[in-house]
DRENDOGU-504766 format. One line per 2 residues: number of its first residue (from 1); for each residue x, y, z of C-alpha. Coordinates in steps of 0.02 Angstrom, whole numbers, plus 50000, padded with zeros to 5 digits. Each point is the difference from the previous one (the first is absolute). Layout:
NUM> X,Y,Z | ...
// end
This chain:
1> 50000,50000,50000 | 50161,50120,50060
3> 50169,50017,49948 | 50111,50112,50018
5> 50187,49979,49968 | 50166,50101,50033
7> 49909,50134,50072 | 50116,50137,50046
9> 49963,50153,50059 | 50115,50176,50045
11> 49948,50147,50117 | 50087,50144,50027
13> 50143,49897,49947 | 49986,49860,50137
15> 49943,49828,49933 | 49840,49965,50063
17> 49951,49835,49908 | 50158,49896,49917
19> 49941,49878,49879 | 49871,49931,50098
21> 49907,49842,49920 | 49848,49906,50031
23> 49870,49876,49904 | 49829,50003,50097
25> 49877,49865,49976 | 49834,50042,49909
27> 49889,50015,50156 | 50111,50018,50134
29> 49988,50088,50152 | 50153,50089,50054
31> 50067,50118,50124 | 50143,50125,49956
33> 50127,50006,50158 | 50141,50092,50054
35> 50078,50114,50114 | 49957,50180,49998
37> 50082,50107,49834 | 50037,49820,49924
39> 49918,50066,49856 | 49816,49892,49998
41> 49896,50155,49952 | 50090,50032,49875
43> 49997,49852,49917 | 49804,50000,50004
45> 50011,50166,49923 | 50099,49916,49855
47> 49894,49836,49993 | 49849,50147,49986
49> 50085,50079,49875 | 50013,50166,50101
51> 50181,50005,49993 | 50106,49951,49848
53> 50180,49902,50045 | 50155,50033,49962
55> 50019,49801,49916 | 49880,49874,50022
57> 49825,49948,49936 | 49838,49954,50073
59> 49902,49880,49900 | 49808,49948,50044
61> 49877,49914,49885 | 49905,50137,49886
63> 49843,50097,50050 | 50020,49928,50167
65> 49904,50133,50125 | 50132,50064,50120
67> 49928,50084,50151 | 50129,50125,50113
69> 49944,50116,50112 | 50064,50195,49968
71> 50085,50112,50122 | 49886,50123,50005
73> 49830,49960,50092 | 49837,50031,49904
75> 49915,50181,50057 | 49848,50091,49938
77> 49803,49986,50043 | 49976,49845,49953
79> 49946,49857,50119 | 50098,49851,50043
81> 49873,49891,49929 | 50022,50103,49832
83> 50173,49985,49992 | 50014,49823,50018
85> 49880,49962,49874 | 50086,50127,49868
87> 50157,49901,50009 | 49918,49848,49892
89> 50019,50090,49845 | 49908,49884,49888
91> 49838,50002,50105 | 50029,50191,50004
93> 50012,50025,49812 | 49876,49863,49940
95> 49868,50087,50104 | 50028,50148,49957
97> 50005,49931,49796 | 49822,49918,50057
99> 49943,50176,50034 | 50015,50081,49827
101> 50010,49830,49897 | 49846,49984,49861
103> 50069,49838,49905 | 49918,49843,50074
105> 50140,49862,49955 | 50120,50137,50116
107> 49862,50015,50143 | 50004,49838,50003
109> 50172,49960,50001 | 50013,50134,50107
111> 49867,49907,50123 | 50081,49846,49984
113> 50178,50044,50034 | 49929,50080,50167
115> 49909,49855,50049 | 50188,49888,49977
117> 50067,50113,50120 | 49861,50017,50147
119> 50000,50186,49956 | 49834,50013,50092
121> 50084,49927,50157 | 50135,50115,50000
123> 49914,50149,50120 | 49969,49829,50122
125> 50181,49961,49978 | 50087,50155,50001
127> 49908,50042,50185 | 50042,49827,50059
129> 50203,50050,49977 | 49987,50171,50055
131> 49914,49915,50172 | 50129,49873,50028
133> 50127,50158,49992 | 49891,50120,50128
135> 49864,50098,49910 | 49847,49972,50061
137> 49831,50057,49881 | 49989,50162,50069
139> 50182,50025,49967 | 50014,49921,49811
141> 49874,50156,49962 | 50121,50150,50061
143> 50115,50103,49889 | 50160,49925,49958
145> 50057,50177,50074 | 49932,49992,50183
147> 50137,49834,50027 | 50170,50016,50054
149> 50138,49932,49898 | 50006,49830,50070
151> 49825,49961,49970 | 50009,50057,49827
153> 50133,49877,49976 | 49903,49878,50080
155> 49872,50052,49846 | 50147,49992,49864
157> 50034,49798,50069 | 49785,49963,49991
159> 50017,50076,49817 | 50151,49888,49966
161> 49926,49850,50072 | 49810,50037,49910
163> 50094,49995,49846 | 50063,49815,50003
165> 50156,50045,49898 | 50095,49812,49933
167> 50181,50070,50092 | 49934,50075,50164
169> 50154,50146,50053 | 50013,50041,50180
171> 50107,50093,50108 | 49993,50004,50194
173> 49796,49985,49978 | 49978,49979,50192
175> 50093,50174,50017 | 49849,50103,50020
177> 49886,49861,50093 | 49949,49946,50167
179> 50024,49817,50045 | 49817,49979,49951
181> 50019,50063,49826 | 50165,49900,50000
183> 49906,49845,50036 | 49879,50031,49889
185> 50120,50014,49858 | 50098,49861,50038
187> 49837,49896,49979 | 49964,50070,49860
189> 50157,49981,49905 | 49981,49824,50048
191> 49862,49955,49876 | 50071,50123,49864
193> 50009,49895,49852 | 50153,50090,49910
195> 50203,50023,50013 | 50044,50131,50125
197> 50154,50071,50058 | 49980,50086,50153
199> 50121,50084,50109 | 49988,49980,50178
201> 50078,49998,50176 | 49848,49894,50078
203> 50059,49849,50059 | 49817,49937,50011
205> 49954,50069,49818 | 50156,49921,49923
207> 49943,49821,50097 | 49840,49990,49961
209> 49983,50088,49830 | 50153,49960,49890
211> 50054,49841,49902 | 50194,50072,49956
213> 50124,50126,50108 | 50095,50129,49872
215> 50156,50051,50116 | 50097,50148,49944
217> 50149,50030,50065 | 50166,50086,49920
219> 49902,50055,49849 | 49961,49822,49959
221> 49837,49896,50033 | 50007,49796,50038
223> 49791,49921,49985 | 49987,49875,50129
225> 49843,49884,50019 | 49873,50018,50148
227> 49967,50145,50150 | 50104,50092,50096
229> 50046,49868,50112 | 50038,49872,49884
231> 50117,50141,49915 | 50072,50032,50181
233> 50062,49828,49991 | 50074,49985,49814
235> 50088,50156,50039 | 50060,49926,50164
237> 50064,49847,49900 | 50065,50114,49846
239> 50108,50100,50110 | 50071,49853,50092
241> 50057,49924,49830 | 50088,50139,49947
243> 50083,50040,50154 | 50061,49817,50004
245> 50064,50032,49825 | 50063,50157,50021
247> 50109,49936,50131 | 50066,49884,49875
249> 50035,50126,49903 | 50091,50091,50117
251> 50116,49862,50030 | 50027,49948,49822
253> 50046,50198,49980 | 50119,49994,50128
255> 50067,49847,49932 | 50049,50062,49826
257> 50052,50155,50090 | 50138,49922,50077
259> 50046,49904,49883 | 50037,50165,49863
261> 50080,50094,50151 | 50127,49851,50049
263> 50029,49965,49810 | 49968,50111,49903
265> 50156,50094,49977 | 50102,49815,49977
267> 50025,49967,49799 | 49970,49807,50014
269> 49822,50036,50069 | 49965,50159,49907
271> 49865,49908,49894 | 49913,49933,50138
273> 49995,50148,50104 | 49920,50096,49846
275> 49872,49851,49989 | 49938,50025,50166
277> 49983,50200,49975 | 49884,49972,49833
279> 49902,49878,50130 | 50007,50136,50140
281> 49928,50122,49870 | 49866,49902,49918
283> 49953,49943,50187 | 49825,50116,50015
285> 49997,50035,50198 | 49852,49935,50097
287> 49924,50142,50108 | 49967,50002,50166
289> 49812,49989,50058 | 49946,50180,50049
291> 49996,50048,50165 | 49912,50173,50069
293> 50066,50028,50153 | 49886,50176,50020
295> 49859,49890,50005 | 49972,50011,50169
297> 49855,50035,50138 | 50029,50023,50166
299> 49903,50079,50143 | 50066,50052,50173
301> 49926,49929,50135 | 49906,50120,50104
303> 50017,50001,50192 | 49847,49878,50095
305> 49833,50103,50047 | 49875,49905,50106
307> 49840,49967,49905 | 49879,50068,49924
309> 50078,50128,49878 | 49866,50074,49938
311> 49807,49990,50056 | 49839,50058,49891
313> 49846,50001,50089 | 49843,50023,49908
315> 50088,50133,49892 | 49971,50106,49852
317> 50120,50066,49857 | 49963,50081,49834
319> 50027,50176,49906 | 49930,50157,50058
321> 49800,49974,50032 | 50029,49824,49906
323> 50020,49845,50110 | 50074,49866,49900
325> 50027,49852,50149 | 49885,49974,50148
327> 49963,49897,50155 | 50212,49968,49987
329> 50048,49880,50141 | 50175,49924,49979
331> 50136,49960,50123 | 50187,49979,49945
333> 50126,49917,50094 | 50204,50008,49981
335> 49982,49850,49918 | 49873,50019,49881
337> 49993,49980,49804 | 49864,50060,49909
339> 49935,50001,49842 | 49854,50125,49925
341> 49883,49912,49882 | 49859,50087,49912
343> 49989,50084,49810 | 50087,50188,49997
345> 49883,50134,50020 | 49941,49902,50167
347> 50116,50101,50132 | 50165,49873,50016
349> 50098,50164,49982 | 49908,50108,50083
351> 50010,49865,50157 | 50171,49987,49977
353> 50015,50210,50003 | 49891,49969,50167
355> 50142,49889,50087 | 50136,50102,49954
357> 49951,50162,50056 | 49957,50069,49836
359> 49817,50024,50012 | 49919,50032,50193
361> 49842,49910,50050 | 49808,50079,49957
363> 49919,49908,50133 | 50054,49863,50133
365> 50183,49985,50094 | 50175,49951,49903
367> 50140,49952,50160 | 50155,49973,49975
369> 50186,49941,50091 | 50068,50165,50036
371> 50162,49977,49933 | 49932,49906,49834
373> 50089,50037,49836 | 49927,49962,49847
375> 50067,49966,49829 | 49880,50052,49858
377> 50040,49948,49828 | 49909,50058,49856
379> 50035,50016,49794 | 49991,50184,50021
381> 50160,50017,50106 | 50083,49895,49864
383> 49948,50157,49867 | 50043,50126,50109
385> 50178,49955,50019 | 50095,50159,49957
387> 50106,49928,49846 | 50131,50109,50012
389> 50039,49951,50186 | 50108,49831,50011
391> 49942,49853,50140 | 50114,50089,50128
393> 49935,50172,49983 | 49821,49926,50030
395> 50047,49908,50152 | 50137,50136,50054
397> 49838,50124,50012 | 49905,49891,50090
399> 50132,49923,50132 | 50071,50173,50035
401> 50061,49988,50158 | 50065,49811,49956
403> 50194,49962,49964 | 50054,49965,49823
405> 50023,49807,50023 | 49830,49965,50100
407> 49920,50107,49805 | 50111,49906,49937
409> 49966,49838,50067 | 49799,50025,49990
411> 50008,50030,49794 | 50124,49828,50002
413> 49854,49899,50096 | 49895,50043,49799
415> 50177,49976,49892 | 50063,50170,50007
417> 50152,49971,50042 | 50158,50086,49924
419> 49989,50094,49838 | 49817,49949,49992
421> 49946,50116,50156 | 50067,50130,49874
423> 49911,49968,49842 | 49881,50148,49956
425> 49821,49944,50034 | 49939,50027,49815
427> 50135,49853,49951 | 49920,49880,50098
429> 49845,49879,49932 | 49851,49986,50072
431> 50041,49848,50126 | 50155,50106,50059
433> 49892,50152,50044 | 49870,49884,50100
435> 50138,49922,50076 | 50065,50185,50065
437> 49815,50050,50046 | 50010,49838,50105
439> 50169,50044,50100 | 49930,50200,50020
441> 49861,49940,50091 | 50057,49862,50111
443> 50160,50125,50048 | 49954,50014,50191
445> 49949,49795,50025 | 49817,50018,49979
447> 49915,49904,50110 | 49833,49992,49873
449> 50019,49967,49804 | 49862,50062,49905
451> 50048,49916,49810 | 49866,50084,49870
453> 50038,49911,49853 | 50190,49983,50035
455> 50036,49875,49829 | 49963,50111,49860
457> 50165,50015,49945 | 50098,49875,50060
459> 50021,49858,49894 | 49964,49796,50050
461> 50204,49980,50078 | 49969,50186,50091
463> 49799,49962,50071 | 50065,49819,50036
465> 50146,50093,50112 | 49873,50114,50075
467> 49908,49853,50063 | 50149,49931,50078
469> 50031,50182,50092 | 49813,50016,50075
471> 50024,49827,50074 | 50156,50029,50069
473> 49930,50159,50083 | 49935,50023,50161
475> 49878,50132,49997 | 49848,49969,49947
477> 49952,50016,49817 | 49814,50076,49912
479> 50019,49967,49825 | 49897,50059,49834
481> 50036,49895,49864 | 49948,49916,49839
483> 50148,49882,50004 | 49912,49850,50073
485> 50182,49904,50011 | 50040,50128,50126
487> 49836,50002,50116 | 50017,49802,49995
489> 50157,50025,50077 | 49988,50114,50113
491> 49833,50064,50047 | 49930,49866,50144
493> 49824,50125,50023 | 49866,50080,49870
495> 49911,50105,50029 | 49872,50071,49853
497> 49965,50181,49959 | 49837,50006,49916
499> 49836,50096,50027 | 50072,50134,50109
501> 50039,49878,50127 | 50173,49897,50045
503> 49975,49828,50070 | 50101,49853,50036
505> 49980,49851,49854 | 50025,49850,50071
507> 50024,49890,49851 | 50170,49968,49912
509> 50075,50109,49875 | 49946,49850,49886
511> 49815,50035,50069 | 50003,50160,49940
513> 50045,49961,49839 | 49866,49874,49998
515> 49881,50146,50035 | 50068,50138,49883
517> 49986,49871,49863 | 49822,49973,50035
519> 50027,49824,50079 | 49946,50047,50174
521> 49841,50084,50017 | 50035,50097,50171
523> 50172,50034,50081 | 50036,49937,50163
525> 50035,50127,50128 | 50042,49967,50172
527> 49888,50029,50166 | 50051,50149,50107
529> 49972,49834,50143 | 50165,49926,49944
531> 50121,50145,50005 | 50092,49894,50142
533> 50012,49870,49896 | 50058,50104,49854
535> 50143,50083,50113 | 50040,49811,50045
537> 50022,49956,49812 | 50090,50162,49985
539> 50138,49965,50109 | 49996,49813,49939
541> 50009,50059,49823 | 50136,50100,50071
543> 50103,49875,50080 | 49996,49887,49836
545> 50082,50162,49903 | 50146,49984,50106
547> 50002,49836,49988 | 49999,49994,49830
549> 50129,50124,49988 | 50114,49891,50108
551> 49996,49854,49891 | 50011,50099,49837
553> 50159,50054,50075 | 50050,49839,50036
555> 49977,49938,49828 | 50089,50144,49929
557> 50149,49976,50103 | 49994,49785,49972
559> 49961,50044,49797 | 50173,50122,49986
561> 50092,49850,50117 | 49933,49864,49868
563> 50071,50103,49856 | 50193,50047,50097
565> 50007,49840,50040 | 49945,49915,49843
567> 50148,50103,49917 | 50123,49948,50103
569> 49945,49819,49983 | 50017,50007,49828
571> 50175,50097,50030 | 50042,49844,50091
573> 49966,49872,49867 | 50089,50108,49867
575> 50146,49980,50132 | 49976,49834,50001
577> 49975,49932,49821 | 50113,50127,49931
579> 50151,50058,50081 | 50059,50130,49911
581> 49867,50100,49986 | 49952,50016,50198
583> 49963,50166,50077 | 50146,50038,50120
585> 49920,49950,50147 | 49995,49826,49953
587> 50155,49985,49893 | 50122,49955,50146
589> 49875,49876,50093 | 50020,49812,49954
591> 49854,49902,49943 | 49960,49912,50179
593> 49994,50188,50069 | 49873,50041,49851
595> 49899,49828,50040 | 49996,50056,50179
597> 49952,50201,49938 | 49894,49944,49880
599> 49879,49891,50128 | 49998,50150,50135
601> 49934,50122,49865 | 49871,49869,49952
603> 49959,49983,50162 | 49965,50163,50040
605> 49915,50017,49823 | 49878,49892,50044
607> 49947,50058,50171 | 49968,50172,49921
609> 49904,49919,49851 | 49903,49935,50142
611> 49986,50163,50088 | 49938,50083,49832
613> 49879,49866,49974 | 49916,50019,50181
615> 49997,50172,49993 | 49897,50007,49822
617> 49890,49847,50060 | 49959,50114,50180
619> 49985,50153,49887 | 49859,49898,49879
621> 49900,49935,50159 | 50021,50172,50054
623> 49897,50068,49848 | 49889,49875,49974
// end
């Protein structure tokens, strides 16, 4: 259905794309990957035909309907519901042809060509999408002009999808969602009979939707078969393969190299030395797998406060005379981690303003610890970043009376370190400038994060990081988020904004996905009777964090053991079987000394294989 081949793209004289290759199967379902700035946008653009490359073609099967979303959302008077339906252009022009047409072969071909393609369900169709992405009747009826960007977006994607294009184009769709759009999507893409490529740092979405993972990486792409997961593991396995070999390499390298600089200046072995340069310089040098060492997430602990933090009781919050939330009873404990469910529009931000100080109760009584901090994170403070500032001017400001190495140290806990911390602000990509939002705010140890969707810009390694961060932290954690990878991890209470009120929902996170789709009828909230019981399950929930954390540390440490002392094993039997090619560790020991090495290291292998393999068993009873 798609192929594209030597694709190679140059911007602003950097090389973007460098002949990047792939064959994608007539149907298939796959999702673009890749870090940040690794160039997967633009390669849509140049599969769209948006952007012509510098080499390179793109070849698809002719007249095939391509559908891509455009950069600029749709604006105006018209509805939703109008917009939607204008983007099937051949129901659009054959009924307006069946307006002025007099001929009756053409009316009726006309007719007939609308009845193949259920034009007369399309106004039944093109409400059914714009529901599943958040506008309600009322809403599908108001000018394109009274909604914010987002939504409009939101209107550009029901378009795209109305249209049922053959290659389906998408770029970060979930960007401007809510987990319940999200979900929605992700369903629907499920049953959408046609290829798409789809780029995406949803963990979930790339699991349950796509067939084929397109990971591009050094301006090249490598199509591997199944989810995310199953690509988590190839790559695992890829990278292991040509480490091994690269090793080899290495050592073959060093080989010849000695061999030219002993004899290479001696006439009788002139010939042989210059054989083993041509062999040095035809040898193509393996890379070494890429590691980002600025990938990093870590939040300072906060000093203990007794419980509760925070206590509403029977509060009110909204905007001037307008009361948005209601009736608000919630408790939350140094412990806690909390999720906020419910479509936007319903008040998750507002009740998030609520907690940290930003908006001041209408009605009822908001206590809190009096020395709480709170860390508020929203995608605002990640635009307002003054781009001409570097990472230590921003955090210089704010830590003023701080010394340079505790700034210092605070950007480093986000990888800030070195020249990084000085790297003007409008250099950095989108997942860098989240990442310096996220070290601002948590500068004095909050004891309270307040996450509003905190995984806009990070991509899968970054959000996958982030996860690792909040459960390492000991504060306690409300999150707003359409990543549903990260509330499975880390959120261990719901609670659902909807209808001006916040309650608890006592379900799973699987329940509630049951119920957005329409497979629940009512969702399950919990009675105010069993708020002992909750704060039990709290602290239980809690308790298995840490635990968790524990033995993810322990297989961490047992995993890098297994692979030191796998090396060194097979630095033994080199030793052994040949000689004169031992490290110099082992060079001087005699074989009965390498016997007696050998059997300690696998020894010890062994018992931290074991280690490893306890720790990942505990850690899947754990989350079962």
């Amino acid at each position: 259905m798609l192929n594209f081949s030597n694709i190679t793209v140059r911007l602003g004289g950097a090389v973007i794309l460098d002949g990047a290759t792939a064959a994608l199967p007539p149907g298939a379902r796959v999702g673009m990957i890749g870090r940040n700035g690794a160039g997967k946008s633009t390669l849509m653009k140049v599969i769209a035909g948006l952007l012509e490359p510098d080499d390179g073609s793109v070849d698809m099967p002719k007249g095939a309907r391509m559908g891509y979303i455009a950069q600029e959302a749709p604006a105006g008077s018209e509805t939703p519901l109008d917009t939607v339906l204008s983007a099937d252009t051949e129901r659009a022009a054959l009924l307006a042809e069946a307006e002025t047409a007099d001929d009756p072969h053409r009316i009726a071909e006309i007719h007939e060509r609308l009845n193949m393609i259920e034009a007369h369900s399309a106004p039944a169709r093109a409400a059914k999408i714009l529901i599943g992405l958040g506008f309600d009747e009322q809403a599908q009826k108001q000018p394109m002009d009274s909604f914010s960007g987002g939504w409009r977006m939101r209107v550009a994607l029901a378009a795209l999808l109305f249209s049922r294009p053959e290659l389906l184009l998408l770029d970060e769709p979930s960007n401007h969602l809510d987990l319940e759009a999200t979900l929605w999507l992700e369903n629907f893409l499920t049953s959408y009979q046609a290829t798409i490529l789809i780029i995406s740092h949803e963990r979930d979405l790339l699991n349950n939707v796509v067939d084929h993972i397109l990971h591009l990486q050094s301006g090249k792409t490598t199509l591997y078969p199944g989810g995310y997961d199953a690509f988590e593991k190839q790559r695992a396995e890829r990278q292991a393969q040509m480490a091994a070999a690269r090793e080899k390499q290495l050592a073959q390298r060093e080989k010849l190299q000695a061999f030219v600089d002993r004899w290479g200046a001696k006439a009788h072995s002139a010939k042989q030395a210059q054989s083993r340069v041509k062999a040095l310089s035809r040898m193509e040098p393996i890379a070494a797998a890429i590691e980002d060492p600025s990938l990093s997430f870590h939040f300072p602990s906060p000093s203990e406060l007794k419980p509760p933090l925070i206590t509403l009781d029977n509060a009110a919050v909204g905007y001037e005379e307008n009361i948005v939330l209601s009736g608000l009873n919630l408790r939350l404990d140094p412990d806690d981690r909390t999720a906020f469910l419910g479509r936007n529009g319903n008040g998750k931000t507002t009740l998030a303003r609520l907690l940290a100080s930003q908006l001041m109760p209408k009605g009822g009584d908001i206590n809190k610890s009096g020395k709480l901090t709170v860390g508020y994170f929203t995608q605002y403070q990640v635009e307002e970043l003054d781009t001409t500032d570097t990472p230590l001017e921003h955090m210089t400001r704010l830590m003023k009376d701080a010394k340079p190495g505790a700034v210092r140290a605070q950007l480093g806990r986000f990888g800030f370190s070195g020249d990084k911390a000085t790297v003007k602000v409008g250099k950095l990509s989108g997942g860098e400038r989240a990442r310096l939002a996220l070290a601002l705010i948590t500068r004095d140890a909050p004891h309270l994060l307040i996450l509003d969707e905190p995984t806009n810009h990070l991509d899968v390694d970054a959000r996958e990081a982030l996860v690792h961060a909040l459960n390492e932290y000991k504060g306690a954690v409300v999150l707003v988020s359409h990543d549903r990878h990260m509330l499975e991890l880390t959120a261990d209470r719901l609670v659902l904004v909807d209808g001006g009120k916040a309650t608890e929902f006592a379900g799973s996170l699987n329940d509630y996905t049951d119920f957005v789709l329409g497979r629940n009828q009512e969702p399950k909230q919990a009675a105010s009777s069993n708020s002992g019981n909750r704060k039990a399950e709290r602290r239980m929930a809690a308790e298995r964090r840490k635990q968790q954390s524990e033995l993810r540390k322990t297989a961490s440490i047992a995993e890098k053991k297994i692979e030191t002392l796998g090396k060194k094993l097979s630095a033994i039997d080199q030793a052994m079987f040949d000689p004169a090619s031992a490290e110099q560790q082992f060079s001087d020991m005699t074989m009965t000394e390498l016997m007696k090495l050998r059997a300690s290291v696998q020894d010890e292998l062994e018992k931290n294989e074991a280690a490893w393999l306890e720790a990942n068993e505990a850690l899947e009873l754990a989350n079962a």
